[in-house]
C-alpha positions as CSV (number, residue, x, y, z in Angstrom):
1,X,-23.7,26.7,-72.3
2,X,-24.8,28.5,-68.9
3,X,-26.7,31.9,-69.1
4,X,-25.0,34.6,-67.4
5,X,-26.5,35.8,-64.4
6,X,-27.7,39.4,-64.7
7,X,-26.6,40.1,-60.9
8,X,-28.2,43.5,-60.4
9,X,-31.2,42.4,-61.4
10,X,-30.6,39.1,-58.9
11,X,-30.0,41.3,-56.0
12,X,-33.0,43.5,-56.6
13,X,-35.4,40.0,-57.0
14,X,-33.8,39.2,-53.7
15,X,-34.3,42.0,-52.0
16,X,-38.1,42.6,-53.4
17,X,-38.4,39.0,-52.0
18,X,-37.0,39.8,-48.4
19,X,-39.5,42.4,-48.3
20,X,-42.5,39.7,-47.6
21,X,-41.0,39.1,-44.5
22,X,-38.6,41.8,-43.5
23,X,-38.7,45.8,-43.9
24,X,-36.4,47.4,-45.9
25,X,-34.0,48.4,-42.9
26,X,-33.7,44.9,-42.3
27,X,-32.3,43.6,-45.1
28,X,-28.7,43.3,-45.2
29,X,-26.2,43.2,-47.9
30,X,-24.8,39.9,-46.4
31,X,-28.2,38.3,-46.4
32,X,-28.5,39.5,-50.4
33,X,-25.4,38.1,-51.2
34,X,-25.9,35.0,-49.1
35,X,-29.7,34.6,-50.9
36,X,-28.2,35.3,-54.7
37,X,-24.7,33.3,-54.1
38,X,-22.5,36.8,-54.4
39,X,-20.0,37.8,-52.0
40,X,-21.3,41.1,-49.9
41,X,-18.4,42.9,-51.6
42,X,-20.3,42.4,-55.0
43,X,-23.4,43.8,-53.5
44,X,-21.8,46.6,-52.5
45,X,-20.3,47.1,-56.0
46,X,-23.5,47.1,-58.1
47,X,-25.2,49.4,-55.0
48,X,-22.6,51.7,-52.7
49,X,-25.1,52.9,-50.2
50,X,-28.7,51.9,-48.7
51,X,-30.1,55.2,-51.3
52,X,-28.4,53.1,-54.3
53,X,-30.2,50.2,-53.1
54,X,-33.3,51.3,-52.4
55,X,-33.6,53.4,-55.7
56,X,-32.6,50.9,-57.6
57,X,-35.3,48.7,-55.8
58,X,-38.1,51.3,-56.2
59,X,-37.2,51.7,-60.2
60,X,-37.3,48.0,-60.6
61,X,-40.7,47.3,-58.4
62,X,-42.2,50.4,-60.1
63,X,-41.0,48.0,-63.6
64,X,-42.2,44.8,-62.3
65,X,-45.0,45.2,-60.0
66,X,-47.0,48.1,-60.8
67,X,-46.2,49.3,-64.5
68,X,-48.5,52.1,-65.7
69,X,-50.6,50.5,-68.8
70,X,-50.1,52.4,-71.7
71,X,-51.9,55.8,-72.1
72,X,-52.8,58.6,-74.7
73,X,-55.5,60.6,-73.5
74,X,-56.1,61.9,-70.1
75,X,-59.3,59.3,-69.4
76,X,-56.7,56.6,-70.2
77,X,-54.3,58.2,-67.8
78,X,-56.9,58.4,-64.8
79,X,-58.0,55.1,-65.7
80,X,-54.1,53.5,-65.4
81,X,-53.6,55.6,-62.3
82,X,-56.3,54.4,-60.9
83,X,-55.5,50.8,-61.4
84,X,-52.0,51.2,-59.7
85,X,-53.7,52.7,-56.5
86,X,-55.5,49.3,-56.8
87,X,-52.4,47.8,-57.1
88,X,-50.5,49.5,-54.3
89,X,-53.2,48.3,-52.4
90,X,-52.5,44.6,-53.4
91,X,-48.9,45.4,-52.5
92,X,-48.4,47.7,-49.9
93,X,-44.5,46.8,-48.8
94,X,-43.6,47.1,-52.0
95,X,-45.6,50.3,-53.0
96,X,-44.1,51.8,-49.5
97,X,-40.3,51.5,-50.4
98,X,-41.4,53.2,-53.9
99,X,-42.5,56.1,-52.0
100,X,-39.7,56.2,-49.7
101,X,-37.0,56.3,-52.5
102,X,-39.3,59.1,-54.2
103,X,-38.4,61.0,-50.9
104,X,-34.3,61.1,-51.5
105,X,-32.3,62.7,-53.8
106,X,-31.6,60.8,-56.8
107,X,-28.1,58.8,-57.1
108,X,-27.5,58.7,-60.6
109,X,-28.5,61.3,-63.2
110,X,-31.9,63.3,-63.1
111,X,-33.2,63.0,-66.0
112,X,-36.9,63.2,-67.2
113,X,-38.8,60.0,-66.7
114,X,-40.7,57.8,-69.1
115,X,-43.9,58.7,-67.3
116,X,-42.8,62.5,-67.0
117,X,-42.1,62.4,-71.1
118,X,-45.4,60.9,-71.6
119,X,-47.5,63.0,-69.2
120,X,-45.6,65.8,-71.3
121,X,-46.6,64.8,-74.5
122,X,-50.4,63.7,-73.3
123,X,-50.9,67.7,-72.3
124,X,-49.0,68.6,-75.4
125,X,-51.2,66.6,-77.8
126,X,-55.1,67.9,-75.4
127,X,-53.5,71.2,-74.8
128,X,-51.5,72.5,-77.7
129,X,-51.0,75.9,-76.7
130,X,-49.7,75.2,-73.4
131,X,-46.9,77.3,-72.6
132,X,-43.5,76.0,-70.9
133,X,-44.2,77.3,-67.2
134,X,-47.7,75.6,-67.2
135,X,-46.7,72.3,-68.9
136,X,-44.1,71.7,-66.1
137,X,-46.4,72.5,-63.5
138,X,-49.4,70.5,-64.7
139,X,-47.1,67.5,-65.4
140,X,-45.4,68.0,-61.8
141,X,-49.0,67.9,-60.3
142,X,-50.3,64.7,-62.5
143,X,-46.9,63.3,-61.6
144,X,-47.1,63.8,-57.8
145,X,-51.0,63.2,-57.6
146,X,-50.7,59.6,-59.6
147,X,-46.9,58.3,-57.3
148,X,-46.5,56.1,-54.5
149,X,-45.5,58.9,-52.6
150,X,-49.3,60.3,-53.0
151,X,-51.0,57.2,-52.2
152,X,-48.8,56.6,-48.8
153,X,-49.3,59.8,-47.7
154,X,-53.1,58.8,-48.3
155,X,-52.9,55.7,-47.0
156,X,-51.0,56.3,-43.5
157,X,-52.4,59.7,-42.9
158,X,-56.5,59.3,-43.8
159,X,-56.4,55.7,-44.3
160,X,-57.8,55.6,-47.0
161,X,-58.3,53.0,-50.0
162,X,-57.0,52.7,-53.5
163,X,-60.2,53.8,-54.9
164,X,-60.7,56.4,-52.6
165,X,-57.4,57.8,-53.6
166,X,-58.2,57.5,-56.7
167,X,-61.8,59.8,-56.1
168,X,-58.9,62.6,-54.8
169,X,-56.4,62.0,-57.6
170,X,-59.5,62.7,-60.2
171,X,-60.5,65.3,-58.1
172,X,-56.8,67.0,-58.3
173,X,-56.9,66.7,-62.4
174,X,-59.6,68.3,-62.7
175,X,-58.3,71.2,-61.0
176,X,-55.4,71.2,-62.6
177,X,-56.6,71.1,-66.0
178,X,-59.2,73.2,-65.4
179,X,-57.2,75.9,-64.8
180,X,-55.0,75.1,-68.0
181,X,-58.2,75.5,-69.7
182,X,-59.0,79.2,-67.9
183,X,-55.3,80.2,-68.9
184,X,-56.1,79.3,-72.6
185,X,-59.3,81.1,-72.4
186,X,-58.3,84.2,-70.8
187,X,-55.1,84.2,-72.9
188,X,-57.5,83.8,-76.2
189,X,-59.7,86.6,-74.8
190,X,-56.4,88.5,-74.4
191,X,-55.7,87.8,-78.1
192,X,-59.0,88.6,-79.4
193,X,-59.2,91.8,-77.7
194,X,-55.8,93.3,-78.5
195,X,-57.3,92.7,-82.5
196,X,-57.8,95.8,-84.4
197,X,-61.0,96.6,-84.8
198,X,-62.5,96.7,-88.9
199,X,-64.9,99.5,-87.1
200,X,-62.4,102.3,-87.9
């Protein structure tokens, strides 16, 4: 019995492939279909524009190439981050299209990420008073500071190397956190003070 041909997939393995030689411009639905043995009408019925296509190519490479190992704790999450600077490095077309579909609207629903979720609950769990407006903000920054979008700017603007990145990316947590953990105090100072005092 023949296995059925996951052809979405097919097309993105294609087109991942086509990138060692070719930018992402210059790949053509024709040449997909040709390459995985579809017609180019099929192509264009699993991705209806260029944006479909190259999202759906950054959200598999992101998958495939450079998943972010498993993290708790905010050491573990500098230390994965860090890794898939390295990593972007070892893969730069790749990493590249990952950044440019970061920089479009999204084609299909917005909804949180995996990684947004779990940078969520990471804050949650060191920072369990965090407050709505500054766990969205943190885990915006974390988010931003540890994409492909982050390290390209890096890369094409200071060239600069995965580690090095990586020196900036710490850098950025620690600001960030560190003025989580300012909020928390002032906001416990706030607390303390506004106590009545057993003097009376």
């Amino acid at each position: 019995m023949a296995e059925t041909v996951d052809t979405p997939t097919a097309i993105l393995a294609s087109a991942a492939a086509s990138l060692r030689e070719h930018t992402f411009d210059d790949i053509s639905y024709r040449s997909l279909g040709d390459a995985v043995g579809v017609s180019e009408r099929t192509i264009y019925r699993q991705f209806p524009t260029r944006s479909h296509l190259l999202e759906g190519l950054a959200l598999w490479l992101e998958e495939t190439e450079f998943p972010l190992p498993a993290f708790v704790t905010i050491p573990q999450f500098q230390a994965a981050t860090r890794q898939r600077f390295i990593d972007f490095d070892g893969s730069p077309a790749f990493a590249f299209v990952c950044a440019r579909a970061a920089s479009i609207s999204p084609t299909g629903e917005a909804e949180p990420t995996f990684l947004t979720r779990t940078v969520e609950a990471m804050l949650q769990t060191s920072y369990p008073s965090i407050d709505a407006r500054d766990l969205r903000r943190v885990s915006a920054t974390l988010r931003y500071f540890s994409s492909a979008q982050f390290w390209a700017r890096m890369r094409t603007g200071f060239d600069m190397s995965g580690p090095e990145i990586s020196d900036v990316f710490d850098r950025t947590v620690g600001q960030a956190l560190g003025r989580l953990t300012s909020a928390s105090k002032t906001a416990d100072t706030m607390t303390t003070s506004s106590k009545p005092s057993d003097a009376a």
